[in-house]
matplotlib code that plots the C-alpha trace (Angstrom):
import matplotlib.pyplot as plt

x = [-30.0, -29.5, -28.6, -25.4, -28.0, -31.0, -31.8, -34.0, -36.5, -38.9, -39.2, -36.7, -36.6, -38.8, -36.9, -37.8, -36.7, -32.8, -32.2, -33.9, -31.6, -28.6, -25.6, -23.0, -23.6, -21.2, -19.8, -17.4, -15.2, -14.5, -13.4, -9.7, -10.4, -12.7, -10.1, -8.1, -9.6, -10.6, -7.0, -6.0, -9.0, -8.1, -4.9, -5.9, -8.7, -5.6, -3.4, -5.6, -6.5, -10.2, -10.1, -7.2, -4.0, -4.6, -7.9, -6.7, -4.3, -6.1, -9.1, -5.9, -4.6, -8.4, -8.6, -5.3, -6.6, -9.8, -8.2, -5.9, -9.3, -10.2, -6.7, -7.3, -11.0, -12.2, -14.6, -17.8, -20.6, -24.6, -27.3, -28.3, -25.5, -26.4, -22.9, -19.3, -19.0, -21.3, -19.9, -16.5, -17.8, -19.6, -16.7, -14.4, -16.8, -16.7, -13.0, -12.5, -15.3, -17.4, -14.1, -14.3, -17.8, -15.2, -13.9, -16.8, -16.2, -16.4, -17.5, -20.6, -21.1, -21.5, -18.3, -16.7, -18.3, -17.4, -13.5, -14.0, -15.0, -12.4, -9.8, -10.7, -11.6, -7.6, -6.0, -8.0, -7.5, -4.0, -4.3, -6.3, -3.9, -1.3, -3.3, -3.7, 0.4, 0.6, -1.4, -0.2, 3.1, 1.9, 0.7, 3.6, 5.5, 3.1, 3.5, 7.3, 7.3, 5.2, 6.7, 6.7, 3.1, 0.5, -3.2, -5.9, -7.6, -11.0, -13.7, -17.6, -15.9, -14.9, -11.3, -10.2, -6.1, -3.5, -1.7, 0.9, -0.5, 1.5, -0.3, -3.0, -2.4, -0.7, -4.1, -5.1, -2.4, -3.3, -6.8, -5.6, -3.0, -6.0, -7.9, -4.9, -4.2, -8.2, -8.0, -4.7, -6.5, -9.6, -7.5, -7.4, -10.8, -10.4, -7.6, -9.7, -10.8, -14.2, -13.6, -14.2, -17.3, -19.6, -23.1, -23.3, -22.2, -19.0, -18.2, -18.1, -15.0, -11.4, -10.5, -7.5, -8.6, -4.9, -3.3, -5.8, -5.2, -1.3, -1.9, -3.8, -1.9, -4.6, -3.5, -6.0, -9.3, -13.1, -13.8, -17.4, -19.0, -22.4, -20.7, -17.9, -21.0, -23.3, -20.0, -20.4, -18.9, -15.5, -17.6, -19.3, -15.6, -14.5, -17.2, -17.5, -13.4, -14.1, -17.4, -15.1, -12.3, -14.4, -15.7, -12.1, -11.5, -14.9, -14.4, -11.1, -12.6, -15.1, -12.0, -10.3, -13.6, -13.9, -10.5, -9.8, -13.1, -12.5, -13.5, -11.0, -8.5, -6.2, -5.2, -5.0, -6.6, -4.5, -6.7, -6.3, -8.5, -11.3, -13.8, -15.6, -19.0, -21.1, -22.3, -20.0, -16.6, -15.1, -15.5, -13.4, -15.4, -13.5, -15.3, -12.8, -13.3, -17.2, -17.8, -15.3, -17.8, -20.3, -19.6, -19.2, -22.7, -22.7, -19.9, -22.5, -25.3, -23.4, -22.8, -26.6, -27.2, -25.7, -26.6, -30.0, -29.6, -27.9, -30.1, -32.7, -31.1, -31.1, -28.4, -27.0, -26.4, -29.4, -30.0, -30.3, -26.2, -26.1, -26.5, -23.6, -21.3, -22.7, -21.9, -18.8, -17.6, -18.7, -17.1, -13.8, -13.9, -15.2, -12.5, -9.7, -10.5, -11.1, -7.7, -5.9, -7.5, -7.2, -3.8, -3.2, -5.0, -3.0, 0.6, -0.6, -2.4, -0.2, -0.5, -1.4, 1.4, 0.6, -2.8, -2.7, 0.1, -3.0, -5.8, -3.4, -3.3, -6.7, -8.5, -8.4, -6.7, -4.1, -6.6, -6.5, -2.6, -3.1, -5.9, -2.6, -0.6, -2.8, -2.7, 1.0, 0.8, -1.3, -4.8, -7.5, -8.2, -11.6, -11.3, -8.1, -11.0, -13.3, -10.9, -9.9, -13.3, -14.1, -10.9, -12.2, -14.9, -13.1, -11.0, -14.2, -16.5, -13.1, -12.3, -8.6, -7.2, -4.5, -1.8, -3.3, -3.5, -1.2, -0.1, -2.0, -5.4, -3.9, -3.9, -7.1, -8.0, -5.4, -2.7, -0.8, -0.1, 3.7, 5.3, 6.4, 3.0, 3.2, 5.8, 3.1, 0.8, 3.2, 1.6, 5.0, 5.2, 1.5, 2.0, 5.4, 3.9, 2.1, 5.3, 3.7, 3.6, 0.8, 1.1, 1.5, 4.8, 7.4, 9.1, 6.0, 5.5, 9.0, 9.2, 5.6, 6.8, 9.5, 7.6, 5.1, 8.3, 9.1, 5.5, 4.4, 7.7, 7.2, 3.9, 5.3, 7.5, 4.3, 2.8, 5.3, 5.6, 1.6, 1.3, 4.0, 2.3, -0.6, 0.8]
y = [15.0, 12.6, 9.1, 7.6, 4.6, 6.5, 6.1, 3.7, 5.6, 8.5, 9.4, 10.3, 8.0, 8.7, 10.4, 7.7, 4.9, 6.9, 6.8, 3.6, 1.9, 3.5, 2.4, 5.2, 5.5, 3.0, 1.6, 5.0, 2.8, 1.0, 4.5, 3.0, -0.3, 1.0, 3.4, 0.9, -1.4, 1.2, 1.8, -1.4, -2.1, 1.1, 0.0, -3.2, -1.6, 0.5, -2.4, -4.5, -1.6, -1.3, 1.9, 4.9, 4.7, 8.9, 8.3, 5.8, 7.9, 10.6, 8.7, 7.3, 11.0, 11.6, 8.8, 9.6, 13.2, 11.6, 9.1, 12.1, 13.7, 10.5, 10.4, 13.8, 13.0, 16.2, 13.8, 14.4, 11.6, 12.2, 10.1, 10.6, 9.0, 5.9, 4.1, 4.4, 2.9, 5.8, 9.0, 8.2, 7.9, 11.0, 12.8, 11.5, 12.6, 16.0, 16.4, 15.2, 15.4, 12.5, 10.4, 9.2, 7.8, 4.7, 3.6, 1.2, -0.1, -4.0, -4.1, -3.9, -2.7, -6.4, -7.4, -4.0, -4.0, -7.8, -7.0, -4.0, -6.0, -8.9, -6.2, -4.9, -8.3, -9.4, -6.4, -6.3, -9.9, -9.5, -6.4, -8.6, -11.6, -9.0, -7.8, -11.8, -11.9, -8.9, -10.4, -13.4, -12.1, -10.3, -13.9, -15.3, -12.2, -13.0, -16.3, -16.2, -13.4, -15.5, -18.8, -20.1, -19.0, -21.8, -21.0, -23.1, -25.0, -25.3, -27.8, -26.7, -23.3, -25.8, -26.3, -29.1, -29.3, -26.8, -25.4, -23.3, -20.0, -20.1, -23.3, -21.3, -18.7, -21.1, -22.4, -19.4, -19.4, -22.6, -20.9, -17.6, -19.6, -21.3, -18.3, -16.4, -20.3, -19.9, -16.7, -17.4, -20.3, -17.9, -15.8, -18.5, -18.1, -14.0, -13.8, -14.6, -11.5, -11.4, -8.6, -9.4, -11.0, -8.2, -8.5, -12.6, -13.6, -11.9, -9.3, -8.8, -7.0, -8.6, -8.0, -9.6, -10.8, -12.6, -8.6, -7.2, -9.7, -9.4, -5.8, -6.7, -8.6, -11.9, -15.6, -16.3, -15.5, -17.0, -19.5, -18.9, -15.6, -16.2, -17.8, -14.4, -11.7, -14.0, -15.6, -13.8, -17.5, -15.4, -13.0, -15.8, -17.3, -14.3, -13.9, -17.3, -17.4, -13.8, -15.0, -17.9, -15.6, -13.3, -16.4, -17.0, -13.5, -13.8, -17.1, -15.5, -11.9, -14.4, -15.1, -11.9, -10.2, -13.3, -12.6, -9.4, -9.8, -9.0, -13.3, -13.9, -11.4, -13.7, -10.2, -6.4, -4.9, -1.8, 1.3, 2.5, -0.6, -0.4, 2.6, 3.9, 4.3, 7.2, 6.5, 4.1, 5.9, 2.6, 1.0, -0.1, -2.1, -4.1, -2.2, -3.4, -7.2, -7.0, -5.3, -7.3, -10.0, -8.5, -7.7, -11.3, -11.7, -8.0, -10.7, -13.9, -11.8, -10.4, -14.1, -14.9, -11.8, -12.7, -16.1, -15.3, -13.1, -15.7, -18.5, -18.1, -15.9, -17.3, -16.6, -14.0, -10.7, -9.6, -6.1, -8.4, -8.9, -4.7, -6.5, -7.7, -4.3, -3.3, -6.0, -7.1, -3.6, -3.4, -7.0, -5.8, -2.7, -4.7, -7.2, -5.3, -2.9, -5.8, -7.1, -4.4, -3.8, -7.1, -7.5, -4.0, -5.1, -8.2, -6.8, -4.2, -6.9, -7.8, -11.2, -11.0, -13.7, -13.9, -14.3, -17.0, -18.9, -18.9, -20.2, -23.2, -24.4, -23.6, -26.3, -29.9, -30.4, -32.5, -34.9, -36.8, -37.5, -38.7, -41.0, -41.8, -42.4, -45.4, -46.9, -46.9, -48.5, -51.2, -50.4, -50.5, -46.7, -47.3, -48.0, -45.1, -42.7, -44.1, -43.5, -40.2, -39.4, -40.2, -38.2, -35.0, -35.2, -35.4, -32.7, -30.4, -31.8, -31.0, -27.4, -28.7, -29.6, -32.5, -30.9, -30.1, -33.6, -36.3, -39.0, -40.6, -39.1, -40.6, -44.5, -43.9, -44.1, -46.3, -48.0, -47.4, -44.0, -43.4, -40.0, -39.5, -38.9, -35.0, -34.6, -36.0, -33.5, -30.7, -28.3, -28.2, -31.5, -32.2, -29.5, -31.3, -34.6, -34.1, -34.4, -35.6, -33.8, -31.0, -31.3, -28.3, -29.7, -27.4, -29.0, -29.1, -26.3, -24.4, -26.4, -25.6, -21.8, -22.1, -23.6, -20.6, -18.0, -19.8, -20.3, -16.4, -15.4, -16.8, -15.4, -12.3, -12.4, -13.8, -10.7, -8.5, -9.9, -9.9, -6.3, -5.0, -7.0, -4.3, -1.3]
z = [-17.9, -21.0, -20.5, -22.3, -22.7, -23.2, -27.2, -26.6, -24.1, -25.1, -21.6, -18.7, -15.7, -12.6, -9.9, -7.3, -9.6, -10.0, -6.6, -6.3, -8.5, -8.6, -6.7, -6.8, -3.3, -2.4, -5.5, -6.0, -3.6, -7.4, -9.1, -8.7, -9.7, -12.6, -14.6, -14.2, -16.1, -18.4, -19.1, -19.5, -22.2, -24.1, -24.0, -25.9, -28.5, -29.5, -29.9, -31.8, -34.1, -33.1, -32.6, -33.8, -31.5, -31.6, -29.9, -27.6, -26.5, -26.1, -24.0, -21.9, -21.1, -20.1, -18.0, -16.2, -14.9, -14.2, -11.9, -10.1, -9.4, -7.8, -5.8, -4.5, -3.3, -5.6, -8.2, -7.2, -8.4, -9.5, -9.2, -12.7, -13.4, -11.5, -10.5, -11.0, -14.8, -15.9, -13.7, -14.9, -18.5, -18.3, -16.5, -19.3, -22.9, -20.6, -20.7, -24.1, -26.3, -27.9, -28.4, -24.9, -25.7, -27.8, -24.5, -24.2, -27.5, -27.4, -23.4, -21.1, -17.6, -16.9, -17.6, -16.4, -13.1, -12.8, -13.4, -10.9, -7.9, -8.6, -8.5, -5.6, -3.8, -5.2, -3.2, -0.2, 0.5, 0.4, 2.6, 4.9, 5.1, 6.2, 9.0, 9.9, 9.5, 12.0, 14.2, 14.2, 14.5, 18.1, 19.0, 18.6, 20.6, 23.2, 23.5, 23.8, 26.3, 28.5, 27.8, 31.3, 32.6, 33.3, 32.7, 33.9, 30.7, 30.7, 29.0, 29.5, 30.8, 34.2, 35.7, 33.9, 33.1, 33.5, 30.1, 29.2, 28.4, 24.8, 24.3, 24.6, 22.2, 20.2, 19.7, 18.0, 15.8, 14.3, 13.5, 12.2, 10.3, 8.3, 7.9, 5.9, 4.0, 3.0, 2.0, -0.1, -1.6, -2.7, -4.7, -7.0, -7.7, -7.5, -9.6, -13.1, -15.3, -16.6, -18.9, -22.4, -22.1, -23.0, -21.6, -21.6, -25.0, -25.9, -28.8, -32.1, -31.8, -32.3, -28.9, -27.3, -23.5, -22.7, -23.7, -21.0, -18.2, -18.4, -18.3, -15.5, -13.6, -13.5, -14.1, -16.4, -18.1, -17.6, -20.2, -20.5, -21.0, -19.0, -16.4, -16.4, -16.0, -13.5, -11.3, -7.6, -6.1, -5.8, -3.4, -1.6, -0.9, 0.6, 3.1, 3.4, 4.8, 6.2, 8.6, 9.9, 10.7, 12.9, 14.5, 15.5, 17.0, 18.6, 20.0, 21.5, 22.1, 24.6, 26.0, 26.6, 28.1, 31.0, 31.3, 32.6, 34.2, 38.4, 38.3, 36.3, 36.5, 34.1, 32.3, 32.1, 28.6, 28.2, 28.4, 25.4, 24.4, 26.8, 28.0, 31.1, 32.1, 31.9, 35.7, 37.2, 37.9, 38.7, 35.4, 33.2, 30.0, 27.3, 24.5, 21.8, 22.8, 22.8, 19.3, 17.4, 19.1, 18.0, 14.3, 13.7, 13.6, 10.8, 8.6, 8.9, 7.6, 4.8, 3.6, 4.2, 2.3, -0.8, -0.6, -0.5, -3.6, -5.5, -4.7, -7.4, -10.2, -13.9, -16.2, -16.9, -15.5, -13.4, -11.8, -8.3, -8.6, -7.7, -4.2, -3.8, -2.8, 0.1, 2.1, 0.0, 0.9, 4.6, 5.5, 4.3, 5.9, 9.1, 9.1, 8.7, 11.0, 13.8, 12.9, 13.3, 16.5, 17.7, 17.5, 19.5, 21.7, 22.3, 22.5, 24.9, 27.3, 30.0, 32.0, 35.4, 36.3, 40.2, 39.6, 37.5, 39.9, 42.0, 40.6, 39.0, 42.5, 43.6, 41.5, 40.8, 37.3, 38.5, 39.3, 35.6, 36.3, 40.2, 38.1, 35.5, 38.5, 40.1, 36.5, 36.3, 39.9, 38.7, 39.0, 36.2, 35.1, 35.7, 39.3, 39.3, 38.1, 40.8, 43.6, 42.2, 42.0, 46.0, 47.0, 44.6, 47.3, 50.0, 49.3, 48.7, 51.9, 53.8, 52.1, 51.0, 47.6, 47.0, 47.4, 50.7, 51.6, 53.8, 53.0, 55.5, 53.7, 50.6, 51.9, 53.3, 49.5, 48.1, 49.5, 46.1, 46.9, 47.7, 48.9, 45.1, 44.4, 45.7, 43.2, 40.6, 40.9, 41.0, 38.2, 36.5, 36.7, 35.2, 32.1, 31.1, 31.6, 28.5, 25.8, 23.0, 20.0, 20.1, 23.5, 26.8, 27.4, 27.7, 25.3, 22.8, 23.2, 22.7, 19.5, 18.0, 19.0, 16.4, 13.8, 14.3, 14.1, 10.6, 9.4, 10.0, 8.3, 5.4, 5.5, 5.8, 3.0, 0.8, 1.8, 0.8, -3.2, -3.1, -2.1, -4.4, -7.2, -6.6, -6.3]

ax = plt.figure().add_subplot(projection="3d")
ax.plot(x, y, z, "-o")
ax.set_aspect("equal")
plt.show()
């Protein structure tokens, strides 16, 4: 098979150096993204007179079957052919004759593939943010319907204060939160077209760039045609904001398998989110949790990936930058998937209430406000913590906790201690104690719940104008 490039060559390529180099094997994922372009730049070589109107026309009408095929699944791609730019070409002077071969009038596959990918990056990371609205949406469900439920919190995974568990979650909302502002800010940097700059140095052609970006749908145009072709920051962004937001569900998927572990036994992973074993009958594994964990690590190396690449390439376009699909491709894929998952997987949980009412009470971490209580009495808090400290051990050596304790053990310790201090280091009474702003409070913590509500609805609604701008 002749190449559309191959004038130059007086001998075809070696088989092993086609499939070597040629990147339809994932790239097809562009066919979309690439006719798309394609229309809107015929669109504009008609417009500015560069080529007939009749043939632009007609290369449009080809273009438009082309991309049906493409809808229906029915294209089939060739190595020969070596990516998507040159299958649809081929496809197209097929259909209708050697006027298809003017499409590529006044462009290069630099700049073509360039405008593909930031297409595709611009709709999936909206797609993405709405997966992060939904689940933040389920968080915030969550957190309501278990207003009232104290968890013990933990530093250096140790008992250390008790929180509302929408505190907790509410935690997470603050994190996912940032990952969808992140990704809103990168489409700043994604929403630039490159498509005009040719090869490196622009064209000869009168071409109109500002015509093809309205048609488009991008906020402006790269200023500087090197920097257009060789730019792959826009990709680094994205899996930059991506790797942090999988370490946010794995951070929380860490969570979620200690958990519903038989230690824990916090919460109940619906089943349809967990498997069995093949020789343990009375297993029940949280699969989910563990390879959203996992993939985190699949995200991280993606970014390394392409940072690696990157790291040494001169300007301009160099065939290196055909490195930086794969793992564009599999981190969106990756992500979104996990999302959608994830959040599942959290409105399905359910909250093992009783459980929890136990181990609250089983612990010591009412010990910082007994400690806050001395202080308020009088004492230094270094000495408070000192006392607190020696009752801690008197509680263990003795098997109780303080609650446990008379008041009589109490003035053993301190003759500060008054009957009111039972009331103290009532768990209620320790989680409301903290009313600050950002606090576990109840009252914190109905308030930051609201905020949430209005926050993730007006993510939402962002959401909803992006998508529609896309379809």
């Amino acid at each position: 098979m002749s190449k559309l490039w191959g004038g130059r060559f007086t001998k075809p390529t070696d088989k092993l150096v086609e499939e070597f180099t040629a990147s339809i094997g994932f790239d097809q994922k562009l066919a979309v993204d690439d006719i798309r372009g394609s229309l809107a730049h015929v669109k504009m070589l008609g417009a500015c007179g560069i080529i007939p109107q009749e043939d632009a026309n007609k290369i449009r009408q080809g273009l438009m079957t082309i991309l049906e095929d493409v809808k229906a699944g029915t294209l089939t791609y060739t190595v020969e052919n070596e990516d998507i730019h040159m299958n649809i070409e081929k496809y197209l002077i097929d259909r209708i004759g050697p006027v298809g071969g003017k499409l590529h009038t006044g462009r290069s596959r630099n700049d073509q593939v360039a405008t593909d990918m930031h297409l595709y990056l611009r709709r999936e990371t909206k797609q993405i943010v709405a997966l992060l609205a939904d689940l933040l949406q389920a968080l915030v469900d969550t957190a309501e319907k278990y207003i009232d439920v104290v968890i013990p919190g933990y530093t250096h995974l140790q008992r250390a204060q008790p929180v509302l568990f929408a505190h907790h979650l509410l935690a997470y909302v603050g994190m996912f939160s940032r990952d969808a502002e992140r990704l809103q800010d990168a489409l700043k940097r994604i929403d630039i077209l490159p498509l005009g700059a040719g090869a490196l140095a622009g064209t000869t052609f009168p071409i109109d760039r500002k015509l093809v970006a309205k048609e488009l749908g991008f906020s402006r145009i790269y200023d500087n045609s090197m920097d257009a072709v060789s730019d792959r920051d826009f990709i680094l962004e994205f899996l930059s904001d991506a790797s942090i937001l999988m370490m946010h569900l794995s951070r929380f998927c860490e969570e979620l398998v200690l958990w519903s572990s038989t230690e824990f036994g916090f919460v109940e992973l619906d089943d349809a989110y967990c498997t069995g074993s093949s020789i343990m009958p009375q297993k029940k594994n949280p699969d989910v949790a563990e390879l959203i964990r996992g993939k985190s690590g699949r995200v991280y190396g993606n970014l390394f990936g392409l940072l690696t690449v990157l790291k040494s390439l001169p300007l301009a376009y160099n065939k290196d930058l055909q490195e930086d699909k794969e793992g564009m491709f599999d981190t969106v894929e990756t992500v979104k998937g996990s999302l959608a998952l994830f959040a599942g997987m959290i409105r399905t949980m359910e909250v093992r209430k009783e459980r929890l009412a136990k181990a609250v009470k089983e612990d010591f971490s009412n010990a910082t406000d007994l400690a806050d209580y001395l202080v308020r009495k009088g004492l230094p808090f270094r000495q408070a913590h000192e006392v607190i400290g020696k009752l801690v051990l008197y509680c263990v050596s003795h098997g109780k906790y303080l609650a446990d304790l008379t008041l009589e053990e109490y003035l053993e310790h301190s003759s500060l201690f008054e009957a009111d201090v039972y009331h103290v280091i009532d768990i209620q009474t320790v989680v409301d104690a903290r009313n600050v702003h950002g606090g576990t409070g109840s009252e914190q913590v109905k308030k930051a719940l609201e905020k949430a509500k209005e926050d993730t609805a007006r993510l939402g609604v962002w959401v909803e104008q992006e998508l529609a701008k896309e379809l």
